[in-house]
C-alpha positions as CSV (number, residue, x, y, z in Angstrom):
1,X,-3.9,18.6,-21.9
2,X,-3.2,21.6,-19.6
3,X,-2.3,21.3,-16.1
4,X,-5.6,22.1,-14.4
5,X,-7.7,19.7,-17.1
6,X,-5.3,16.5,-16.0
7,X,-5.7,17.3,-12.5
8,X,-9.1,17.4,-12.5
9,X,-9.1,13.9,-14.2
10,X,-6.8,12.9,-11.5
11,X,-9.0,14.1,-9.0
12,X,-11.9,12.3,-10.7
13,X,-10.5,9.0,-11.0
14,X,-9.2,9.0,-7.1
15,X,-13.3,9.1,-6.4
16,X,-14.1,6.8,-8.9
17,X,-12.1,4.2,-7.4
18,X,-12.5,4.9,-4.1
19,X,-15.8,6.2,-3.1
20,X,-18.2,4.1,-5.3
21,X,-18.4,7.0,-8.0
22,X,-21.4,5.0,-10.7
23,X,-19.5,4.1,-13.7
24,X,-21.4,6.0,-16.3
25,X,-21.0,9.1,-14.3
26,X,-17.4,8.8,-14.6
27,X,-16.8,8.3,-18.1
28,X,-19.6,10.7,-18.6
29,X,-17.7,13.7,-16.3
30,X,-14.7,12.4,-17.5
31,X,-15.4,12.5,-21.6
32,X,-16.0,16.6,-20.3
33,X,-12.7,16.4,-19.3
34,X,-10.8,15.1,-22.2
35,X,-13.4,16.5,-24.7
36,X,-14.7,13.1,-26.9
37,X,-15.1,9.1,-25.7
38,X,-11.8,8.5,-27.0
39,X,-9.7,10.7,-25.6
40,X,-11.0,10.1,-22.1
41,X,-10.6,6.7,-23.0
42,X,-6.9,7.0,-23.1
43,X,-6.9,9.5,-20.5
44,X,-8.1,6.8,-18.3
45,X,-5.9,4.7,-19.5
46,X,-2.8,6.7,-18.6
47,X,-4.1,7.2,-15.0
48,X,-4.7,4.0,-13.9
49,X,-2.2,1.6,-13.4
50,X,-1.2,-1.1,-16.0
51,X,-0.7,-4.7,-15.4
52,X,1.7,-4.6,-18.6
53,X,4.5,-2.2,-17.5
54,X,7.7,-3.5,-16.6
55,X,8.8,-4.4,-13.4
56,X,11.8,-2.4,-11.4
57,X,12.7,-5.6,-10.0
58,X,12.3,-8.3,-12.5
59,X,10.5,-11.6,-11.0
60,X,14.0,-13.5,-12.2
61,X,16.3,-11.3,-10.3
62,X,19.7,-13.7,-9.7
63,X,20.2,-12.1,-6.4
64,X,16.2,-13.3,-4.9
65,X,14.5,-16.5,-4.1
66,X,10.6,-16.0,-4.5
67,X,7.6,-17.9,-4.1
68,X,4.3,-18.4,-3.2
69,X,3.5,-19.9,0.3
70,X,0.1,-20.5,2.1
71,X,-0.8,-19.9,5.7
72,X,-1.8,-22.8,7.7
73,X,-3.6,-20.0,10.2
74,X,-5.0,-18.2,9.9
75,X,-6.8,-20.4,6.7
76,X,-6.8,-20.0,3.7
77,X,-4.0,-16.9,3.1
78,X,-1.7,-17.1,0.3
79,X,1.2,-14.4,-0.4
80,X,3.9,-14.4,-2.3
81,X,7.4,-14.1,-0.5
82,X,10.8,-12.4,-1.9
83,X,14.0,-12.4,-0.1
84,X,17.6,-12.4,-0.3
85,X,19.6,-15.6,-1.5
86,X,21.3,-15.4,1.9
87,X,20.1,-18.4,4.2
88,X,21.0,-15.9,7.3
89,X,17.5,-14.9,9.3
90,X,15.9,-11.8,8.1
91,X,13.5,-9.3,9.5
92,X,10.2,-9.9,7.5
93,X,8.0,-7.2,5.8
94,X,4.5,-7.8,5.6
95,X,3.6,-5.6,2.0
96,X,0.0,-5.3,1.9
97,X,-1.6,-3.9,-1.2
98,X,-3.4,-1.4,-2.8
99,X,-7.4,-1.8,-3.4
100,X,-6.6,-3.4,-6.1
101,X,-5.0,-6.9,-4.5
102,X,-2.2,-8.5,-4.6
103,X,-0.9,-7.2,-8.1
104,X,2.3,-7.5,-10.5
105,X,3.5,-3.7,-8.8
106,X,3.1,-5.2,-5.5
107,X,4.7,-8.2,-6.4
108,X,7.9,-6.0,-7.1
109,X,7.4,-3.9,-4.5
110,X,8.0,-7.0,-2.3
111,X,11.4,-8.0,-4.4
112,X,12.7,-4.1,-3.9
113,X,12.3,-4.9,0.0
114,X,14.2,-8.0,-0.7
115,X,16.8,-6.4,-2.2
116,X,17.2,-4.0,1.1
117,X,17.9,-7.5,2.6
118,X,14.7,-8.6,4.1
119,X,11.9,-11.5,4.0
120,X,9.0,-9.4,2.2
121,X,5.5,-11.2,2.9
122,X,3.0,-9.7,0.0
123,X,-0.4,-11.1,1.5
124,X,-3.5,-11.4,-0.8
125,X,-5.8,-10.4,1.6
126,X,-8.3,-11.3,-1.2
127,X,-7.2,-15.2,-1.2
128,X,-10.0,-16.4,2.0
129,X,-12.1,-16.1,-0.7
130,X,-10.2,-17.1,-3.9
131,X,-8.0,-14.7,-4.4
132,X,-7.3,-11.3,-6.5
133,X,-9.2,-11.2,-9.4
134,X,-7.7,-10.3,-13.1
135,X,-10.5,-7.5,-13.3
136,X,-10.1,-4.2,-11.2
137,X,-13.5,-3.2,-10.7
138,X,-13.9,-6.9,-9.4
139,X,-11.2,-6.6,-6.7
140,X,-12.3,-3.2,-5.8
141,X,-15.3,-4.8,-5.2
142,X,-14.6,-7.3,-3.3
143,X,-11.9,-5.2,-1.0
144,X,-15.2,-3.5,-0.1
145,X,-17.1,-6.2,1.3
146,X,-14.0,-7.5,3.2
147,X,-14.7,-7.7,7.1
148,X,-12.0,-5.4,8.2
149,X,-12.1,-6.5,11.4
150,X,-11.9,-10.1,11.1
151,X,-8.9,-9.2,8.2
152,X,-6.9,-6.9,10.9
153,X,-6.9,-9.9,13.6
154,X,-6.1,-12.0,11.0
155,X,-2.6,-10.0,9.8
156,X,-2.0,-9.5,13.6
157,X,-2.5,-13.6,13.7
158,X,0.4,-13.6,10.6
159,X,2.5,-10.9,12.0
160,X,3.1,-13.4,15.2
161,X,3.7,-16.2,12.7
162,X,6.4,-14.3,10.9
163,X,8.1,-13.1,13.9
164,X,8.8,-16.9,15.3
165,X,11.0,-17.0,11.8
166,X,12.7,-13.4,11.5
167,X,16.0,-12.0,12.7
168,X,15.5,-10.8,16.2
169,X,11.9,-11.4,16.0
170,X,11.4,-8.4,14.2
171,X,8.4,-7.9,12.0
172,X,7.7,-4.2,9.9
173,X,4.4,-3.6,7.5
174,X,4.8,-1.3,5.1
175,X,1.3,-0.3,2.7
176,X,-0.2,1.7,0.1
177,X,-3.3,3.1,-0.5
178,X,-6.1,0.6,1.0
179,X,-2.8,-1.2,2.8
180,X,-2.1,2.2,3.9
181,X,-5.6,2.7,5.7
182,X,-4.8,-1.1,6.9
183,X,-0.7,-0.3,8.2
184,X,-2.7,2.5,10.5
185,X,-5.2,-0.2,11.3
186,X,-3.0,-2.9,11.8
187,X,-0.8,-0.5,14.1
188,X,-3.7,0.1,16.6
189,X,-4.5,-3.6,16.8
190,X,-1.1,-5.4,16.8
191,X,0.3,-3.7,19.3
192,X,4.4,-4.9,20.5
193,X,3.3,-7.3,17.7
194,X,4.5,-4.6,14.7
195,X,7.7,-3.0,15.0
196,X,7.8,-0.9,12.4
197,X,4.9,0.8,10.2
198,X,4.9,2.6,7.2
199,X,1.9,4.2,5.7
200,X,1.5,5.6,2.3
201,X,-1.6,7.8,1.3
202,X,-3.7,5.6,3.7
203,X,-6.6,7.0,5.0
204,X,-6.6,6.7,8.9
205,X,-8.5,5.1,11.7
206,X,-10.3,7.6,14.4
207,X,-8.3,9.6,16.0
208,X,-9.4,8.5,19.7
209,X,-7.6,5.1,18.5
210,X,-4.0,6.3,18.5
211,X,-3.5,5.5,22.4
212,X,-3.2,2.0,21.0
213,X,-0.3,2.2,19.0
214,X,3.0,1.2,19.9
215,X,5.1,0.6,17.2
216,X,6.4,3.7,15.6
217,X,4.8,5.2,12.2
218,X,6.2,6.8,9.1
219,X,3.3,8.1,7.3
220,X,3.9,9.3,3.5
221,X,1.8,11.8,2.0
222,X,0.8,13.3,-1.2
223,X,0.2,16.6,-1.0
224,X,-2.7,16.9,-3.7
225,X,-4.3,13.9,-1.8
226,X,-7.4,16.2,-0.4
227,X,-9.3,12.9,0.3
228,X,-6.9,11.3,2.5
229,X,-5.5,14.5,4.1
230,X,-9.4,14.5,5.6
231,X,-8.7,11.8,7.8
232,X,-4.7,11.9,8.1
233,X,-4.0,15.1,9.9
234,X,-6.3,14.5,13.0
235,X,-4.5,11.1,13.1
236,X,-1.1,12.5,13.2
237,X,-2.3,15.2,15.4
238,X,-3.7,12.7,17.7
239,X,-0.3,10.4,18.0
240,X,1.6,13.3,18.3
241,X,-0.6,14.6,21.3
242,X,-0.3,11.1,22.8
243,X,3.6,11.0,22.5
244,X,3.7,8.0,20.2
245,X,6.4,7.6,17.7
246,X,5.1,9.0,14.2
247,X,7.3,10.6,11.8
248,X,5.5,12.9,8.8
249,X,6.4,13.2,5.1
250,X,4.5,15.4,2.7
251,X,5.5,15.3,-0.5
252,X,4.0,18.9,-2.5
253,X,2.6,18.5,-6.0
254,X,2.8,14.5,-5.4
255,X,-0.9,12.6,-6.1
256,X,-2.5,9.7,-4.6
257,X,-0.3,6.7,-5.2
258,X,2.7,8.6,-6.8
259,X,4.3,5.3,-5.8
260,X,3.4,3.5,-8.2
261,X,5.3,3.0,-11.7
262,X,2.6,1.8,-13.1
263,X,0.6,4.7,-13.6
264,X,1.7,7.0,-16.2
265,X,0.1,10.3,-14.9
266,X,0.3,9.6,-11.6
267,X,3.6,8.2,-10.9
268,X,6.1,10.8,-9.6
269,X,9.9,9.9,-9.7
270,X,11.4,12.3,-7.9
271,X,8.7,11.4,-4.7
272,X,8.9,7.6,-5.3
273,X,12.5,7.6,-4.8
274,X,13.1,9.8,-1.7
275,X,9.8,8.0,0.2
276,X,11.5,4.8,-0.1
277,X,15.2,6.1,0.9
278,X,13.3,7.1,4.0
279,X,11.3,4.1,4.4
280,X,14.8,2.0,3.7
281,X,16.2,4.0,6.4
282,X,13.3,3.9,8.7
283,X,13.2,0.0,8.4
284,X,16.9,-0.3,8.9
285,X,16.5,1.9,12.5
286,X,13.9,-0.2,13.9
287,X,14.1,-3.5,12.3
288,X,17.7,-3.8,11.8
């Protein structure tokens, strides 16, 4: 497939999954795209992400402790928690997922920010009501009917739990896509609460809400990402304009969630690896 064809699918996925694109119309567009059922088929395929690829960390990594832990408050929370074998305090990491919930990528996610030496908190933000489901058009849908309100207080609420138990009292968040969008979010509610933020490809909040933030920002960004950039640069321009502590990264020719190793035709390397030596570093300066 040339260039132009796959980007186009690209493109047309990103709005499928995140702007309530009907699902007929999708496959219909996309067959266009790849020319027959079956081709889009595994076009499709190869852009989303796969529950089946192999994790970067595995879950049996020697040099972690994991497990799975429930909030007494706020009720009803469960996320699963990666950290280093060292009994020393850490600074915690609240990872907070993609639309998608609390998946096997953000699952390793959590163990790579282990294995930078902290206490990585992967919340389901799905679990009040019973959790992630196996199904992605499922957890899609029920991100969208999440009161993101009442979900924002209660990660601030989990944020002051974690800091009672980290190094220094330190707590960073660090998310992707939807946890992106919620890192910006969470940054204008939490105030001295967060001490560190990292956003990747996260849509933002109004710009009229960055006098609220406090704890300083590193914002990732893929630069074919047209739908977030709609919201993004007014943000930016607005915390800049308000002398708050935001640091930029675009990354050229990257798409929406080149994070993540899951997705064949979306995953990009070269981008992956330096965002997360910056986020490393970024974490290191302000949490320790």
């Amino acid at each position: 497939m040339n260039p132009n064809s796959l980007q186009q699918a690209i493109d047309l996925y990103d709005r499928f999954t995140h702007e309530g694109m009907d699902r007929r119309d999708f496959f219909a567009r996309m067959t266009l795209i790849a020319g027959s059922a079956t081709a889009a088929s595994v076009l499709i395929s190869a852009i989303a992400a796969s529950p089946a690829a192999a994790a970067i960390v595995p879950a049996d990594d020697k040099r972690l402790t994991t497990r799975e832990m429930t909030f007494d408050k706020p009720a009803g929370y469960k996320a699963y928690v990666a950290e280093p074998l060292s009994r020393s305090p850490k600074a915690s990491v609240l990872v907070i997922h993609e639309n998608r919930g609390l998946t096997e990528h953000i699952r390793d996610v959590a163990r790579r920010a282990a294995l930078a030496g902290y206490r990585a908190v992967a919340v389901d933000f799905l679990s009040p009501g019973g959790g992630t489901p196996t199904n992605e058009d499922a957890a899609r849908e029920a991100i969208g009917k999440l009161d993101l309100g009442r979900s924002t207080a209660d990660a601030v609420t989990i944020l002051q739990q974690l800091a009672t138990s980290s190094r220094g009292g330190k707590v960073g968040a660090v998310g992707f896509c939807w946890g992106g969008a919620f890192v910006n979010r969470l940054a204008v509610a939490a105030g001295s609460d967060l001490d560190a933020g990292v956003v990747y490809y996260g849509p933002a909040p109004d710009p009229s809400e960055a006098t609220r933030v406090v704890a300083p920002l590193l914002i990732h960004h893929a630069g074919l990402d047209e739908r977030v950039a709609r919201t993004l640069f007014p943000w930016v321009d607005a915390l800049r304009a308000a002398d708050k502590p935001v640091t930029y990264q675009g990354y050229d020719g990257a798409n929406h969630a080149f994070n993540n190793d899951t997705s064949a035709e979306r995953f990009d390397k070269e981008a992956a690896d330096l965002a997360w030596g910056r986020t490393l570093r970024f974490f290191k300066r302000h949490l320790g």
